[in-house]
TORKOL-4160 file (C-alpha; in steps of 0.2 Angstrom, whole numbers, padded with zeros to 4 digits, m for minus):
376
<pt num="1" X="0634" Y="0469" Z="0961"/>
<pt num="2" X="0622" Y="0478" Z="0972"/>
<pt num="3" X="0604" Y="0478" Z="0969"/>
<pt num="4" X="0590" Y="0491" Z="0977"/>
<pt num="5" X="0571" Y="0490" Z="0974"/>
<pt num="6" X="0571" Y="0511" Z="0977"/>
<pt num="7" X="0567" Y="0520" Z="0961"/>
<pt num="8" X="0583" Y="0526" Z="0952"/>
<pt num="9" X="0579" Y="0545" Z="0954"/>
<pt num="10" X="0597" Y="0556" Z="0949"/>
<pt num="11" X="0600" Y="0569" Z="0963"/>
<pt num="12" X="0585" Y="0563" Z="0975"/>
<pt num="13" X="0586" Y="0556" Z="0993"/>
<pt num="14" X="0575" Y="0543" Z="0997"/>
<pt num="15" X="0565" Y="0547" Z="1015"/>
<pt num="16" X="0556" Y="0535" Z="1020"/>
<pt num="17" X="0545" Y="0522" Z="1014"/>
<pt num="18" X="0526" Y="0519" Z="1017"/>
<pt num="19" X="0511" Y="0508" Z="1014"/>
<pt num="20" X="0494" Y="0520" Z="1011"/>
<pt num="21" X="0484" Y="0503" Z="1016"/>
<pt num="22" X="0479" Y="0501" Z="0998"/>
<pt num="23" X="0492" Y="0489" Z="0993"/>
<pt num="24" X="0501" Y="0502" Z="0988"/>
<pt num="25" X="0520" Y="0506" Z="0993"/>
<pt num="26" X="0524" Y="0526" Z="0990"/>
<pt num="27" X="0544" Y="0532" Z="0990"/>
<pt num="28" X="0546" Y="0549" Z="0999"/>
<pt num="29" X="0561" Y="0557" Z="0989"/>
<pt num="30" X="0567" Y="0574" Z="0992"/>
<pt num="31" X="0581" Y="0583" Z="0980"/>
<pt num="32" X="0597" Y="0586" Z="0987"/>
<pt num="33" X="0606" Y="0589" Z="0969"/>
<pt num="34" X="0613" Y="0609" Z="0974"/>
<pt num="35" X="0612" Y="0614" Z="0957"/>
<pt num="36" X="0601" Y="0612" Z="0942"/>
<pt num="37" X="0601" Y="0614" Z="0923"/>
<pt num="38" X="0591" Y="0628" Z="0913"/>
<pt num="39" X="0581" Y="0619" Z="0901"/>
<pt num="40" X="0582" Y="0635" Z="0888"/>
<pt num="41" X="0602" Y="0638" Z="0891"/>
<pt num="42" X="0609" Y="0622" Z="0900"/>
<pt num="43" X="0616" Y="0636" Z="0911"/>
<pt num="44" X="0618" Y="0630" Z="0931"/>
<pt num="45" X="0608" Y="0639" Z="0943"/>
<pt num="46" X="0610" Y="0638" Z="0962"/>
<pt num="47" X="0599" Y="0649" Z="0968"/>
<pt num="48" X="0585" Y="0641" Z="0974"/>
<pt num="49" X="0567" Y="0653" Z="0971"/>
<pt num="50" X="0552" Y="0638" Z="0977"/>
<pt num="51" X="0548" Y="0622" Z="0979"/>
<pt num="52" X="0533" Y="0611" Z="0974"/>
<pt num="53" X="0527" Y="0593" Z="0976"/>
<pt num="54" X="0526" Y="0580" Z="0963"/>
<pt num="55" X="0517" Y="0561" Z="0962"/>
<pt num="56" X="0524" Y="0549" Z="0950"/>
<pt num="57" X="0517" Y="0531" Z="0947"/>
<pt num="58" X="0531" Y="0519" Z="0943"/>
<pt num="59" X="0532" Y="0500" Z="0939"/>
<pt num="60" X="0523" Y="0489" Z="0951"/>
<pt num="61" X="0531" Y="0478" Z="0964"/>
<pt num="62" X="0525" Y="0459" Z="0964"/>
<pt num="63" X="0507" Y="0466" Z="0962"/>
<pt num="64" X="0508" Y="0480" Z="0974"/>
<pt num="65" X="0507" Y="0499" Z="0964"/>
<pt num="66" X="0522" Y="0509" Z="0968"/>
<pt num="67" X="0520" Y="0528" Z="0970"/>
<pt num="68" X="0534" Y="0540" Z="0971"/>
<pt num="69" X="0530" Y="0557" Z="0981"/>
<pt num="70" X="0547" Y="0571" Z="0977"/>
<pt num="71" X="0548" Y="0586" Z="0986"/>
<pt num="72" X="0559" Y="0595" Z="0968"/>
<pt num="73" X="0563" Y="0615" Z="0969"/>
<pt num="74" X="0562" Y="0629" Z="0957"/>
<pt num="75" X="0579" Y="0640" Z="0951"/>
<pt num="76" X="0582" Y="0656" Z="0944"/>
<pt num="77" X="0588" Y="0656" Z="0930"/>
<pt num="78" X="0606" Y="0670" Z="0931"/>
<pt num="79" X="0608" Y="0670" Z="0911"/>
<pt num="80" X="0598" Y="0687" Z="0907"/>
<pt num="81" X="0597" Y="0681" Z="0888"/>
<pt num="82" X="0586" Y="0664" Z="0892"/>
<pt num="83" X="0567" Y="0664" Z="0889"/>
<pt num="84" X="0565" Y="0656" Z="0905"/>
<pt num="85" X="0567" Y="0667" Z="0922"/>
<pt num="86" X="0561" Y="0654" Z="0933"/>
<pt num="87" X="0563" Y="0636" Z="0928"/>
<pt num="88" X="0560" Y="0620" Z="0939"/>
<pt num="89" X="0573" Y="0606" Z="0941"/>
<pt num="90" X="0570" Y="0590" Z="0927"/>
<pt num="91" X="0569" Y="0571" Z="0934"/>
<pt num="92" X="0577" Y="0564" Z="0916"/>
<pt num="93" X="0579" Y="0551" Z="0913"/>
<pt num="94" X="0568" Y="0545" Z="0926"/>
<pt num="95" X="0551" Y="0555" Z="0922"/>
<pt num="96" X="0549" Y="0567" Z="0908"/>
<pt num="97" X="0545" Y="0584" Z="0912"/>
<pt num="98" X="0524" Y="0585" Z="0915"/>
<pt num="99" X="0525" Y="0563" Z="0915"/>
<pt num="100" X="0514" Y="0558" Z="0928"/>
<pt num="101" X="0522" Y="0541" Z="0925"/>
<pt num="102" X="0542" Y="0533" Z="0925"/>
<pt num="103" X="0549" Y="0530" Z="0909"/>
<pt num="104" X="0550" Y="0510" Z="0915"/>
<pt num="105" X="0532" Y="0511" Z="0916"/>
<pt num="106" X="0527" Y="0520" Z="0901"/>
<pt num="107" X="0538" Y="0507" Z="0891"/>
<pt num="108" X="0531" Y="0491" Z="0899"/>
<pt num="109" X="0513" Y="0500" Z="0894"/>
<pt num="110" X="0521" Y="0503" Z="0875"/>
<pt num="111" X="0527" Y="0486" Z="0875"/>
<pt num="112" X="0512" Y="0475" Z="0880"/>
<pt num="113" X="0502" Y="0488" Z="0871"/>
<pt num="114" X="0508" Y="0481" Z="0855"/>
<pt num="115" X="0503" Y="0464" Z="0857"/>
<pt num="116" X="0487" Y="0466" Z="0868"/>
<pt num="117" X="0470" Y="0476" Z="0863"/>
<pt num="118" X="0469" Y="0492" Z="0874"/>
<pt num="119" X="0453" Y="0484" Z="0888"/>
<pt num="120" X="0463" Y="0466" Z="0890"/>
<pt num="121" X="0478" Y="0477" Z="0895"/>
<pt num="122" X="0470" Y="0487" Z="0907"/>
<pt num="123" X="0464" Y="0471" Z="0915"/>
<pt num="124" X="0482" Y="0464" Z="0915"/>
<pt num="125" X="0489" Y="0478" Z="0921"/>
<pt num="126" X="0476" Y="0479" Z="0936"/>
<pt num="127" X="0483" Y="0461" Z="0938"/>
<pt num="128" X="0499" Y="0467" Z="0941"/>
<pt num="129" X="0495" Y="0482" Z="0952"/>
<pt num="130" X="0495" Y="0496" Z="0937"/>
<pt num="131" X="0480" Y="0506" Z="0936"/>
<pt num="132" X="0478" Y="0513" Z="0921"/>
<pt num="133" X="0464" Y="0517" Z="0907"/>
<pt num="134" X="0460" Y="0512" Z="0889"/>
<pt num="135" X="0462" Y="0529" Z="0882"/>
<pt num="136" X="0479" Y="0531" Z="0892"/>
<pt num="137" X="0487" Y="0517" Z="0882"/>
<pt num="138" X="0480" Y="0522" Z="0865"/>
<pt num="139" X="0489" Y="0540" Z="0866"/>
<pt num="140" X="0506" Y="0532" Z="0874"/>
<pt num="141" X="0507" Y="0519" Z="0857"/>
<pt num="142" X="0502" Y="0534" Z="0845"/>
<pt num="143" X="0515" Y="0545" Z="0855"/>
<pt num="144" X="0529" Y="0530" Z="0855"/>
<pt num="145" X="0538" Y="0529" Z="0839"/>
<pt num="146" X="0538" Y="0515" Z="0827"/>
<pt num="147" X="0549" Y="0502" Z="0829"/>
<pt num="148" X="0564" Y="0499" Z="0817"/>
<pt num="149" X="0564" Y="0481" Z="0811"/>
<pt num="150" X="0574" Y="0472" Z="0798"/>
<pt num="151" X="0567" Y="0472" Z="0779"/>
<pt num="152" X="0555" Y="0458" Z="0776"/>
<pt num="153" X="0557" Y="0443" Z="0765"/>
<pt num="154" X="0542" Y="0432" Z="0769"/>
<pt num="155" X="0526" Y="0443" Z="0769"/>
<pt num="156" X="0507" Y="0440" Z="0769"/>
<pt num="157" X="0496" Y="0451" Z="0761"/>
<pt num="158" X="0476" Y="0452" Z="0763"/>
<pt num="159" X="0462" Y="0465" Z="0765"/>
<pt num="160" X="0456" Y="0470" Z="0779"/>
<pt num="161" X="0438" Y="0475" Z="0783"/>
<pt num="162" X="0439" Y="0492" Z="0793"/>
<pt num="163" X="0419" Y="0494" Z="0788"/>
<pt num="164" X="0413" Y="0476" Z="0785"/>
<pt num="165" X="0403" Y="0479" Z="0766"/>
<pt num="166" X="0412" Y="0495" Z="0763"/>
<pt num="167" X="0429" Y="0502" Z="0764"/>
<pt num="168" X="0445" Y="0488" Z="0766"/>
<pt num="169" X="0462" Y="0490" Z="0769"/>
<pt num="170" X="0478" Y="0481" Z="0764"/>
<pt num="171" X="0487" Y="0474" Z="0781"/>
<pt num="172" X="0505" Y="0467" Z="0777"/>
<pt num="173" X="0513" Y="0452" Z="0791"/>
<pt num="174" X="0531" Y="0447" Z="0792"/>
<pt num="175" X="0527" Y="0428" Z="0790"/>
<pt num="176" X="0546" Y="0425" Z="0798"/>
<pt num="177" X="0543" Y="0437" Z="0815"/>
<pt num="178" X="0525" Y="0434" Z="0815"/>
<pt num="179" X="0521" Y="0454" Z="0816"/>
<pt num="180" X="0512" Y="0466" Z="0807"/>
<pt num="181" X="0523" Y="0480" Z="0797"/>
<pt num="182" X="0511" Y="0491" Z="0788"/>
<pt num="183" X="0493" Y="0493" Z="0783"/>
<pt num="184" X="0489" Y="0499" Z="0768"/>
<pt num="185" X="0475" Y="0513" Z="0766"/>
<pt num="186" X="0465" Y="0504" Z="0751"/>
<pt num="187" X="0468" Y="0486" Z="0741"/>
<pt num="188" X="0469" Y="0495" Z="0725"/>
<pt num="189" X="0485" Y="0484" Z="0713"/>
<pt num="190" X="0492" Y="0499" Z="0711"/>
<pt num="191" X="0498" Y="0504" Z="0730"/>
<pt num="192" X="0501" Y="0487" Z="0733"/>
<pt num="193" X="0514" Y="0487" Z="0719"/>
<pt num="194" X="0521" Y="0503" Z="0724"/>
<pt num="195" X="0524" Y="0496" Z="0744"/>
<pt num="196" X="0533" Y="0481" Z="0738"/>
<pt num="197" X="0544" Y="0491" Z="0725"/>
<pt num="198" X="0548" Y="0501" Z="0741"/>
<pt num="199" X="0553" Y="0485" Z="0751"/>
<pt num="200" X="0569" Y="0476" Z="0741"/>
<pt num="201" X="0573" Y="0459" Z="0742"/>
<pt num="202" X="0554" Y="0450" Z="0748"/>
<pt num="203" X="0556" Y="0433" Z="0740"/>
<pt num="204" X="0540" Y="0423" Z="0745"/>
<pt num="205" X="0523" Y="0433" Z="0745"/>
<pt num="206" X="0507" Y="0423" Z="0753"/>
<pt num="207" X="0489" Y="0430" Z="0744"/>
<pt num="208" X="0473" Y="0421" Z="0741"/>
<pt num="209" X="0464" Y="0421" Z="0726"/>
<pt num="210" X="0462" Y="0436" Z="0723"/>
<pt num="211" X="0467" Y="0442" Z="0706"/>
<pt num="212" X="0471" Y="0460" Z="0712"/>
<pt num="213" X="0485" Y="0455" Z="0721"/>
<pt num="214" X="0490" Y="0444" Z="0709"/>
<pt num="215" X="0495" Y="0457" Z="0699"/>
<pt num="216" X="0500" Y="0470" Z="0712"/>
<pt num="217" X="0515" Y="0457" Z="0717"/>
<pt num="218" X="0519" Y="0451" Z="0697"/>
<pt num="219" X="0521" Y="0471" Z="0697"/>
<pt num="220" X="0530" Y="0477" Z="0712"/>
<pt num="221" X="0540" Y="0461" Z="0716"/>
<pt num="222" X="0542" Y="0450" Z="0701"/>
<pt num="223" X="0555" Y="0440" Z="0708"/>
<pt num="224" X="0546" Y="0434" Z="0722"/>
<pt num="225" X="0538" Y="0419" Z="0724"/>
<pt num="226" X="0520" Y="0418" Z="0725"/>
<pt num="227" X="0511" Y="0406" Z="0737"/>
<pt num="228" X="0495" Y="0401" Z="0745"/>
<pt num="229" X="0497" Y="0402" Z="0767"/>
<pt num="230" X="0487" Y="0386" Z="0776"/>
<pt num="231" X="0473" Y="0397" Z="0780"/>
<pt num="232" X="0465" Y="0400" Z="0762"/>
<pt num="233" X="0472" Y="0381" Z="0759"/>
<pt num="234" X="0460" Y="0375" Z="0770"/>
<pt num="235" X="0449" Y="0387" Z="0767"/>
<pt num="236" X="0448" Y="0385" Z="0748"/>
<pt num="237" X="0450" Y="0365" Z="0752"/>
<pt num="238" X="0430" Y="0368" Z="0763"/>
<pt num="239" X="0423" Y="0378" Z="0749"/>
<pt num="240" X="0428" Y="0365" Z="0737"/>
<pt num="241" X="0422" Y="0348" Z="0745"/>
<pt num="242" X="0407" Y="0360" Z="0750"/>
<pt num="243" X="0403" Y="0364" Z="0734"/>
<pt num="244" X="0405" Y="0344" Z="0727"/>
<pt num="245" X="0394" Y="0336" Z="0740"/>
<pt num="246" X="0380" Y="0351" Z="0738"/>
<pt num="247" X="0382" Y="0346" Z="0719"/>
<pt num="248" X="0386" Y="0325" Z="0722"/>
<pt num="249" X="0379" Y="0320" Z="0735"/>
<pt num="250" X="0366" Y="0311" Z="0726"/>
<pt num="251" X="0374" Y="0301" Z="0718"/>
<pt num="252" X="0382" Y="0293" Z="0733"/>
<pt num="253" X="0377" Y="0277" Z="0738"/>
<pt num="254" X="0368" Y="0276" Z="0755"/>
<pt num="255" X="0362" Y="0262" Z="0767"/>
<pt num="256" X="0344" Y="0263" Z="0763"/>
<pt num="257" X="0332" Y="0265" Z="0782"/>
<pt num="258" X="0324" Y="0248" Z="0788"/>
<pt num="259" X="0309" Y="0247" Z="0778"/>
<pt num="260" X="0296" Y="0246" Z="0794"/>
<pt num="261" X="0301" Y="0262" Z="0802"/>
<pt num="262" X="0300" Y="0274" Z="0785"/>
<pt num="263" X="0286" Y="0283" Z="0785"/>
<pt num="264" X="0276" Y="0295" Z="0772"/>
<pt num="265" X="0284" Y="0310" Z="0780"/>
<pt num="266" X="0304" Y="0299" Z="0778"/>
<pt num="267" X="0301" Y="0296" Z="0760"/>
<pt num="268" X="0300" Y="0313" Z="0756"/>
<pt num="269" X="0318" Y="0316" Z="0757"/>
<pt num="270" X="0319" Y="0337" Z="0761"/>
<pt num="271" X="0330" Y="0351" Z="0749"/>
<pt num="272" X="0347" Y="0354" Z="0757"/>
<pt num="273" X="0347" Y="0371" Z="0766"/>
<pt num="274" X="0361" Y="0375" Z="0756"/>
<pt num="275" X="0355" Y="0374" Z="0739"/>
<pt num="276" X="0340" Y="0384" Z="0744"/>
<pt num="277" X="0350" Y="0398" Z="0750"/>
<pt num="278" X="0359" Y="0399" Z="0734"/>
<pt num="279" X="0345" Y="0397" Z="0724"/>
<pt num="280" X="0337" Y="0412" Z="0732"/>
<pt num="281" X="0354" Y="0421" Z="0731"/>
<pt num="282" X="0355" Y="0416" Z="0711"/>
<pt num="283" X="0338" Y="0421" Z="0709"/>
<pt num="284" X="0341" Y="0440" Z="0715"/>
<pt num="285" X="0357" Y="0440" Z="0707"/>
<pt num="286" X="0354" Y="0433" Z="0690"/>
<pt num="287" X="0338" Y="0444" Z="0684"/>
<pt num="288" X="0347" Y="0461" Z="0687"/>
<pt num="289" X="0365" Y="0455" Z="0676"/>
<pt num="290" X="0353" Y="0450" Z="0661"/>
<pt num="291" X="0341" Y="0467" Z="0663"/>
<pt num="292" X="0359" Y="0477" Z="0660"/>
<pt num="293" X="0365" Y="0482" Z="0679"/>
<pt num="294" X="0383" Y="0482" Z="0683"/>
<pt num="295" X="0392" Y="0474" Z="0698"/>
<pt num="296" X="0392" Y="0490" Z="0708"/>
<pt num="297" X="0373" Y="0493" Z="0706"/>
<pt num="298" X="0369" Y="0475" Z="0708"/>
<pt num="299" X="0377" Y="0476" Z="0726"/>
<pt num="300" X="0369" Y="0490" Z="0731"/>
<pt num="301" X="0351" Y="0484" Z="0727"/>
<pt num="302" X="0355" Y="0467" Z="0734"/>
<pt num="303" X="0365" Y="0471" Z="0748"/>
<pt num="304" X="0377" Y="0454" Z="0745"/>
<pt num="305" X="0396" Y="0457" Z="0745"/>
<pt num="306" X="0405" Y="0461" Z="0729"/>
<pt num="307" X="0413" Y="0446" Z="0730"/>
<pt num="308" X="0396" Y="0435" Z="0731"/>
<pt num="309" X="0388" Y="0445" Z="0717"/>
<pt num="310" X="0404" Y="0440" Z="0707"/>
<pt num="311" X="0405" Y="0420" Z="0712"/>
<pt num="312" X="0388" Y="0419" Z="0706"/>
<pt num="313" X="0386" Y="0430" Z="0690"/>
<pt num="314" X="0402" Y="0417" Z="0684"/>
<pt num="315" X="0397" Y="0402" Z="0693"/>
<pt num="316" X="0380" Y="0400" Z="0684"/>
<pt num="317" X="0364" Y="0391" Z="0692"/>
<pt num="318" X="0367" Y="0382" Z="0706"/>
<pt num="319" X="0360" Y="0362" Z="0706"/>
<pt num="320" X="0343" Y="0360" Z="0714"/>
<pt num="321" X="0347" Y="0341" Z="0718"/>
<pt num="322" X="0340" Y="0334" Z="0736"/>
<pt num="323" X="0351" Y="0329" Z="0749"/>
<pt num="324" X="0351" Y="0311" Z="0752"/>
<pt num="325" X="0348" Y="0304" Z="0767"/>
<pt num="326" X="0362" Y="0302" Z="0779"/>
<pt num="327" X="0361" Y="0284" Z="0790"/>
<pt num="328" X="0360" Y="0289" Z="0809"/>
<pt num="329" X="0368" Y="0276" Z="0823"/>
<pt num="330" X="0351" Y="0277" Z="0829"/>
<pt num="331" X="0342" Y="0271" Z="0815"/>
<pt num="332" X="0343" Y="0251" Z="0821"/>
<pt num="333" X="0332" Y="0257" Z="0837"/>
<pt num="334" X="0319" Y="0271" Z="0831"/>
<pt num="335" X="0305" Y="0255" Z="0829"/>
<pt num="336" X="0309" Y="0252" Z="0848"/>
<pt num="337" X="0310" Y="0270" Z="0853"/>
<pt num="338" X="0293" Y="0273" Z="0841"/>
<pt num="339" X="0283" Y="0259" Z="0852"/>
<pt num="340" X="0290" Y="0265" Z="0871"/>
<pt num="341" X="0286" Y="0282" Z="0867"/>
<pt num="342" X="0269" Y="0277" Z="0861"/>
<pt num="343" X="0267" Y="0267" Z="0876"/>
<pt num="344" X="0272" Y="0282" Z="0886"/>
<pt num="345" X="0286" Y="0273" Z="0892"/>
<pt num="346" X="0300" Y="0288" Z="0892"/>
<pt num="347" X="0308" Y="0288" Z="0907"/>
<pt num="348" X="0327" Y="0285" Z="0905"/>
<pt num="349" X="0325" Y="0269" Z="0916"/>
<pt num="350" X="0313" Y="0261" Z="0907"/>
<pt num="351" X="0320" Y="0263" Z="0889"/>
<pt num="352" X="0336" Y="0257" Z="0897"/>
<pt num="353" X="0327" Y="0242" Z="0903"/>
<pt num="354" X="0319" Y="0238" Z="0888"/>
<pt num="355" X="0336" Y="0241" Z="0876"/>
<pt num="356" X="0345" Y="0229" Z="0887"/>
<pt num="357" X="0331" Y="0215" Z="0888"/>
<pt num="358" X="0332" Y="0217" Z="0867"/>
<pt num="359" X="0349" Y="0221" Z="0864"/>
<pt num="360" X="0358" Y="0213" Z="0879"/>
<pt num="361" X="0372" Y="0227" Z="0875"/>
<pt num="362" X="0377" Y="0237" Z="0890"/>
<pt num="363" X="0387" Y="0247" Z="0879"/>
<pt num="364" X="0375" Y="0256" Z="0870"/>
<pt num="365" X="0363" Y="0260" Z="0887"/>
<pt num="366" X="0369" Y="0278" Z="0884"/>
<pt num="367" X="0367" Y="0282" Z="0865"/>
<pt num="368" X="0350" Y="0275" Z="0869"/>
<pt num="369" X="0344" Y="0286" Z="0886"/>
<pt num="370" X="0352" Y="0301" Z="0877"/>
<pt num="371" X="0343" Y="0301" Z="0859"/>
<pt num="372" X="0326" Y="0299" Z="0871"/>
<pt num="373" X="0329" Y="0318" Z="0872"/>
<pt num="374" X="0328" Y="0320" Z="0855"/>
<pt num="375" X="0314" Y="0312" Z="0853"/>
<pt num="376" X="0305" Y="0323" Z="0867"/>
């Protein structure tokens, strides 16, 4: 089987090839084809009226660009009944007519354009000797139809933010392929049940906790089986154990600090930041329900999410209890620590010194030198 690097251009002679000194190879072509095709009346011409030059970019070589400079004519056309008097000789299926770039390229942008954002494309493409824009590979997806792909069965469905706060979408993943296969305009139950009455034969459908969707598949898709994907599970999993050590924490039992170290300023044991936060969330919240407002107007005059508005107005109150003191690997030394750095011993030498003459641990030289700059 024989192989060649040279483009594969029907009808065309290569020439000559040449480095511009640019790392850049360009193929000087020249039609020798002695007839062309009308493009309005398929009808043959021969008779050759002009000629004109044409540049074409086509895949790269092992990082070098390749450009294609042809030399292609212009025919009249004999058939008195075409639209077209004069017509110029097509490169299909090579180039388009008008393309500025091979169909192998165009494909290899369309291809790596689905699975890449527009600006980290252009910088592989760069990489790999294509020089090519953003807005270039936007218009070759919108202009490359959508690929055929085989009915779902596992599918994921979630909103999706396109204005943070505002307007949200529905996007819809093939959980088996691992590939997005529609987005939905809105999350209302109602096109979501319609899209999956559309879609036969989905058995397992992956939400979270929202009850709209909930719904949307007991409507469109009754049969399927409804199920949680690992990401809400961990993320429901972090809300809950949040939310028990915010409200348990306590009553946990906690090695209390060495008695000569605590201070005035340790014994007043600080609010969890937390609670605070939700206490000046509630208190915003919780006024505007009980003077009459709905959820809507509650969220406009707040500016909290809809879902925050909600998680509060059904969650009630939330506990003001302060957090209990945590022990620290450190708390064993702090007198130590306390006495050098009133001294104004704090060099890392000389606190390394004095833990080992006390501790006669070499193991613990580094927690020691490095909680120093803490303290500082």
């Amino acid at each position: 089987m024989s192989m060649s690097i040279l483009p594969n251009i029907p009808g065309a002679k290569c020439l000559r090839i040449a480095d511009d000194g640019h790392q850049t190879i360009v193929f000087y072509f020249r039609r020798t084809a002695p007839t062309a095709a009308c493009p309005g009346c398929g009808s043959l011409s021969d008779h050759v009226q002009s000629g004109y030059h044409r540049t074409v970019s086509d895949v790269a070589m092992r990082g070098w660009r390749v450009r294609v400079e042809i030399d292609v004519r212009r025919f009249d056309c004999r058939n008195p009944a075409c639209d077209y008097t004069i017509f110029c000789e097509r490169l299909l299926p090579w180039v388009p007519a008008y393309g500025r770039r091979s169909v192998a390229l165009t494909e290899w942008l369309a291809q790596w354009g689905r699975h890449l954002s527009a600006e980290a494309l252009v910088r592989v493409a760069l990489d790999q000797g294509v020089q090519v824009s953003a807005p270039t590979i936007l218009r070759v997806l919108r202009a490359t139809p959508d690929p055929v792909w085989d009915a779902p069965r596992v599918v994921g469905i979630d909103d999706w933010a396109l204005k943070k706060g505002h307007t949200y979408a529905t996007v819809i993943v093939d959980l088996e392929h691992h590939r997005i296969i529609d987005v939905l305009p809105d999350r209302e139950p109602d096109t979501v049940s319609a899209w999956l009455r559309a879609h036969a034969g989905i058995t397992v459908v992956s939400r979270d906790r929202a009850r709209g969707y909930g719904k949307a598949i007991a409507d469109g898709a009754p049969e399927a089986q409804q199920v949680a994907d690992r990401w809400h599970l961990l993320k429901n999993l972090s809300e809950a154990l949040n939310d028990f050590f915010t409200r348990e924490s306590p009553r946990i039992p906690v090695r209390p600090a060495p008695a000569p170290s605590q201070t005035a300023a340790d014994a007043e044991t600080p609010t969890f930041a937390g609670v605070v936060h939700q206490q000046e969330r509630y208190a915003a919240i919780r006024p505007l329900a009980d003077a009459g407002y709905r959820v809507a107007e509650i969220v406009r005059k707040t500016g909290y999410d809809r879902k925050t508005v909600t998680k509060y107005l059904t969650a009630g109150a939330p506990t003001a209890h302060p957090r209990a003191p945590y022990p620290h690997l450190l708390d064993d030394f702090i007198p130590l620590l306390e006495r050098l750095w009133t001294e104004r011993t704090r060099t890392a030498k000389a606190v390394r010194k004095a833990l080992q003459l006390r501790l006669r641990i070499s193991g613990r030289e580094k927690m020691g030198i490095s909680s120093m700059g803490t303290l500082a």
